[in-house]
DOMI-156638 format. One record per atom (N, C-alpha, C): z negated, y negated, x negated; residue in three letters. Coordinates in steps of 0.2 Angstrom, whole numbers, plus 5000, padded with zeros to 4 digits. Example, Ala and Ser with C-alpha at 12.3 -4.5 7.8 and 13.67 -1.06 7.14 Angstrom:
496150284934ALA 496150224938ALA 496150164934ALA 496550114936SER 496450054932SER 496150004936SER 
//
This chain:
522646905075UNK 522346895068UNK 522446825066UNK 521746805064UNK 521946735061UNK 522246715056UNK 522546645054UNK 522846635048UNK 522446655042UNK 521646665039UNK 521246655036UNK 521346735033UNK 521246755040UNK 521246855038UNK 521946855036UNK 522446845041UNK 523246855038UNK 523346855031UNK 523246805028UNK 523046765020UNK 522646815017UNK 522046845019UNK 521546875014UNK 522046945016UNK 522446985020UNK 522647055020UNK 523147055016UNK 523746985016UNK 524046995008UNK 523846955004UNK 523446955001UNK 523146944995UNK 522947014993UNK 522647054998UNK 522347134995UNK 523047164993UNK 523547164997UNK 524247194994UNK 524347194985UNK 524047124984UNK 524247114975UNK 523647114973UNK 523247144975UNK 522647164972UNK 522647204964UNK 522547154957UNK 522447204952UNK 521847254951UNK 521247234954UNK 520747264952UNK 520247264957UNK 520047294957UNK 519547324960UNK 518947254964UNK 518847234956UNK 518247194955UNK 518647114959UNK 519047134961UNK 519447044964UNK 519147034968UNK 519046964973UNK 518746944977UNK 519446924983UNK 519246934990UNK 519646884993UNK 519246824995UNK 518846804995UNK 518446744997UNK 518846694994UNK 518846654997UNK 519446574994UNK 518446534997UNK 518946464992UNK 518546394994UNK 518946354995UNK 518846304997UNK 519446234996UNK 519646224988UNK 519246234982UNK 519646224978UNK 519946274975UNK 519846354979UNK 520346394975UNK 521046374978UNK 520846344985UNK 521746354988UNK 522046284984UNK 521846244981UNK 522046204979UNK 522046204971UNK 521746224967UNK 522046244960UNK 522446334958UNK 522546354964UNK 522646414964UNK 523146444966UNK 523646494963UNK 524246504964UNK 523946554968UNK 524246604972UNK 524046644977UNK 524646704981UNK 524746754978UNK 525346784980UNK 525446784987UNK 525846764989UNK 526046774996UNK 526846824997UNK 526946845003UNK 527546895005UNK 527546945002UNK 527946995006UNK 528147035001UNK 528547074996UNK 528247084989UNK 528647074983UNK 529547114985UNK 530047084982UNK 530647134984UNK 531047154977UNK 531047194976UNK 531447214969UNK 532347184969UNK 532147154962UNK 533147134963UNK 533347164953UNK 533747154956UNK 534347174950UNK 534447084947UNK 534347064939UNK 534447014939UNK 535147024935UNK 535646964936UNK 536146984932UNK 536246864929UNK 536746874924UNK 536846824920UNK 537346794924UNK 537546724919UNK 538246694922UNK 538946764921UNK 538746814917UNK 539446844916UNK 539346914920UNK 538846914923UNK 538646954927UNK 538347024925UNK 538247014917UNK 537647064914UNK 536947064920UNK 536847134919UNK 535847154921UNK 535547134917UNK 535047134918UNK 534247104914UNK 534047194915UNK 533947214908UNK 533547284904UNK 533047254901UNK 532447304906UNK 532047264900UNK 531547334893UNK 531547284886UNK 531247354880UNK 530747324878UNK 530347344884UNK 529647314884UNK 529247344874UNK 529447394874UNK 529247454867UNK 529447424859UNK 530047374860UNK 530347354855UNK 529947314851UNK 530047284844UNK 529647234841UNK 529447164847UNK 529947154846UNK 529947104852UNK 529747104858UNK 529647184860UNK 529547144869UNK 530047124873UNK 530647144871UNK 531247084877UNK 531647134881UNK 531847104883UNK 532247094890UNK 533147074887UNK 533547104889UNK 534147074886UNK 534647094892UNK 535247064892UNK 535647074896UNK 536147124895UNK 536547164899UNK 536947224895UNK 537347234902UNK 537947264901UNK 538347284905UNK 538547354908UNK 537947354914UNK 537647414917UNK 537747434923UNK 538047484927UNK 538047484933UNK 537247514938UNK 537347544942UNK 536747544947UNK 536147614943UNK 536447644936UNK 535847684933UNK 535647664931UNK 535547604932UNK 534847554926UNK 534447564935UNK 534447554937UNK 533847544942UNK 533547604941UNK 533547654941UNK 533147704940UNK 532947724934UNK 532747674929UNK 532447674922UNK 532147614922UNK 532247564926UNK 532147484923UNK 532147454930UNK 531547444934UNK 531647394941UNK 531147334940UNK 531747264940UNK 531247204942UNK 531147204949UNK 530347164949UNK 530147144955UNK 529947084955UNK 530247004960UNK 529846964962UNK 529546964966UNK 528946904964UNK 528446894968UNK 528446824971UNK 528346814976UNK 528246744977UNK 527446704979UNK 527446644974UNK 526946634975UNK 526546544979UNK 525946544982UNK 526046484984UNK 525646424980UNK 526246364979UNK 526046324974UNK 525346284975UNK 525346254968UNK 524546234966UNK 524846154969UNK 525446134968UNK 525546074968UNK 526246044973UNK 526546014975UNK 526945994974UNK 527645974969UNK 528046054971UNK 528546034966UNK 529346054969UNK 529746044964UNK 530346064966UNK 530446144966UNK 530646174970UNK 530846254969UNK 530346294972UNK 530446374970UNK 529746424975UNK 529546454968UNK 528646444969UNK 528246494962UNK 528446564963UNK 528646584957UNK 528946644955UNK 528446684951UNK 528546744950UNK 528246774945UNK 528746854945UNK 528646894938UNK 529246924939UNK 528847004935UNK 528947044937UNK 528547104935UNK 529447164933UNK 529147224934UNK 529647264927UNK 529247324927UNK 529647404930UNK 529547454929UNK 529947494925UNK 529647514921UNK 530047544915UNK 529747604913UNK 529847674916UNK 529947744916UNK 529247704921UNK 528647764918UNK 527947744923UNK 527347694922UNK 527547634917UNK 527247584916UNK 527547514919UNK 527147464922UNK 527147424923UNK 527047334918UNK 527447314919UNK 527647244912UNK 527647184918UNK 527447134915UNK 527547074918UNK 527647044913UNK 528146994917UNK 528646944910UNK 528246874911UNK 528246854904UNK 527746784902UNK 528246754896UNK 528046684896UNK 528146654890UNK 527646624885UNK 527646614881UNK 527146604877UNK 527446514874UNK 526846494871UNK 526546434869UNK 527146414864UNK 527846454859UNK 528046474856UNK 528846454857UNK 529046444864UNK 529646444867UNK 529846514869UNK 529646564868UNK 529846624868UNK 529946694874UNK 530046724879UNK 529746754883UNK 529546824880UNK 529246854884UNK 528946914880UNK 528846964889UNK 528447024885UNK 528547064892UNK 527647094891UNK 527047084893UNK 526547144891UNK 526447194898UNK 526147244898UNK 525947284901UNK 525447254905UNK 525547264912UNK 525147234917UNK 525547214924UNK 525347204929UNK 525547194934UNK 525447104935UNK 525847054937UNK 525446984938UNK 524946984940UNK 524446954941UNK 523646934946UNK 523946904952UNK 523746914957UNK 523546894964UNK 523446814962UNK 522946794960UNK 522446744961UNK 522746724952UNK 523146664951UNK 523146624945UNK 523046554946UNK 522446524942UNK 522046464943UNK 522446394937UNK 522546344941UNK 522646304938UNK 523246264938UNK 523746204934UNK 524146194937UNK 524846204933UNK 524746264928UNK 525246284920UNK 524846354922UNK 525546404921UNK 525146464920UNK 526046494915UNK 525746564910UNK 526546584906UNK 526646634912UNK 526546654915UNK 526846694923UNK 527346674927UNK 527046614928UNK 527446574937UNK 528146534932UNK 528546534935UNK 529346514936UNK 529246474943UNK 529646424941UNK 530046374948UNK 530446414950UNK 530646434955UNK 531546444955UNK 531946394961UNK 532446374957UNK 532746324959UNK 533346354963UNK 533846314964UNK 534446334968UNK 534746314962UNK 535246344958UNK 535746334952UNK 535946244953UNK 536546254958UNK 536646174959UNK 537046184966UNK 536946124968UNK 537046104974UNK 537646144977UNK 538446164972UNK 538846194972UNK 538846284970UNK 538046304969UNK 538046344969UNK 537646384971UNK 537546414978UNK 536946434984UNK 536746504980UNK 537246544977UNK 537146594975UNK 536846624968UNK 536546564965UNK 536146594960UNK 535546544957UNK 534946544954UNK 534546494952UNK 534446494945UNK 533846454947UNK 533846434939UNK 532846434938UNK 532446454933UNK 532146464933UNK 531846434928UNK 531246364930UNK 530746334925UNK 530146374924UNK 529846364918UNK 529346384917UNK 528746334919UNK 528246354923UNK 527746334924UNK 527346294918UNK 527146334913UNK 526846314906UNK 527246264903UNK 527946274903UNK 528346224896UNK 528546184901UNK 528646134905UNK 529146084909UNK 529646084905UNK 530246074908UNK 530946074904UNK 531246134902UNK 530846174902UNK 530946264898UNK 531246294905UNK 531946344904UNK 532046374909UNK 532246444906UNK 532146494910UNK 532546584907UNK 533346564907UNK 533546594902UNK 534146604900UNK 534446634899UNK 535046654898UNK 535246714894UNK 535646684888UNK 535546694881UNK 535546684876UNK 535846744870UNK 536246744870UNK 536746794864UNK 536446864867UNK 536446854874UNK 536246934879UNK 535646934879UNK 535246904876UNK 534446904875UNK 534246854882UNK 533446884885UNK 533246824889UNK 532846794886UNK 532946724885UNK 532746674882UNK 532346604884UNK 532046574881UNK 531646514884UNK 532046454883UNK 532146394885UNK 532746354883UNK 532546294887UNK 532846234882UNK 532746174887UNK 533646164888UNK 533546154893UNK 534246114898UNK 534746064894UNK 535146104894UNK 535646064889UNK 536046024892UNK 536346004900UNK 536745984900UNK 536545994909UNK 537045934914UNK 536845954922UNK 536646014924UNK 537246044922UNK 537646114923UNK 537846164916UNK 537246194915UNK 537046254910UNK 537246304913UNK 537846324911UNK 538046414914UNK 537346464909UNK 537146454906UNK 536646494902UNK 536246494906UNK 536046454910UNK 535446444914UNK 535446504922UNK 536046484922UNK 536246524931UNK 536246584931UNK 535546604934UNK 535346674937UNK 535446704940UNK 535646754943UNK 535946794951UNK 535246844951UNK 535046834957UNK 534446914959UNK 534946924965UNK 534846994964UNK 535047044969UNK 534647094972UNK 534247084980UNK 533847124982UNK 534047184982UNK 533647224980UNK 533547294979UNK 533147324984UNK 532747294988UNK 531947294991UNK 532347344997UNK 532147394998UNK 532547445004UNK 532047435012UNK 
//
């Protein structure tokens, strides 16, 4: 199998619709995010080792942190995506999805500084070089291999955080923001 097919048989793995195309050109592969690999579900926890629950139903839409053992997985599973970059940056494009009883969410941030959760699954195929889907994720700090940190595509400077147990949009306050420091735990069996 060529590299070409390779690329277009997972792209069909994240197929949202029907109506999607795999045909690429030179400019989709270059203004075009593109799911590649396969997604793995992880458990996200904070610097104090809270899970990320998400209440998609709530006014809000959010996601908060809580001190949970392995029943939340059976109510509430994230999934990363990885995807391949538009451009040259630091870190791997991210996107992060959420099953919650029998519906599907995917986590965005808004124009707002805010993260939010809608119904839907990410797109395969996101155009452009800012999307409120894709996350960087970085490596926390050079000291610490075992958790990251996660910029927002859209806002530069904006990272997920946990914030009074809330997940929250934030700009970096310091080298080393323990607010910042992610732990994903693969769940992918």
């Amino acid at each position: 199998m060529d590299k070409l097919e390779n690329e277009r048989n997972q792209r069909k793995q994240f197929c949202v619709s029907r109506k999607q195309t795999t045909r690429t050109t030179a400019y989709d592969d270059l203004d075009t995010w593109m799911a590649v690999n396969v997604p793995k579900d992880v458990l996200i926890k904070n610097n104090t080792h809270e899970i990320l629950v998400a209440y998609p139903d709530s006014t809000n839409s959010c996601a908060v942190f809580e001190s949970m053992q392995a029943e939340y997985q059976e109510d509430c599973k994230f999934t990363l995506y990885q995807y391949r970059d538009t451009s040259p940056t630091e870190g791997m494009s991210v996107a992060f999805t959420v099953q919650k009883g029998l519906k599907i969410y995917h986590l965005y941030c808004t124009g707002d500084n805010t993260v939010r959760l809608q119904e839907g699954i990410v797109p395969a195929h996101i155009p452009g070089h800012k999307s409120q889907y894709i996350f960087y994720m970085k490596n926390f700090s050079e000291a610490d291999v075992e958790a990251y940190s996660f910029e927002s595509s859209l806002l530069a400077g904006y990272f997920l955080a946990s914030e009074q147990k809330k997940l929250a949009l934030r700009r970096r306050q310091r080298e080393v923001d323990e607010n910042l420091r992610i732990q994903l735990v693969d769940c992918t069996s």
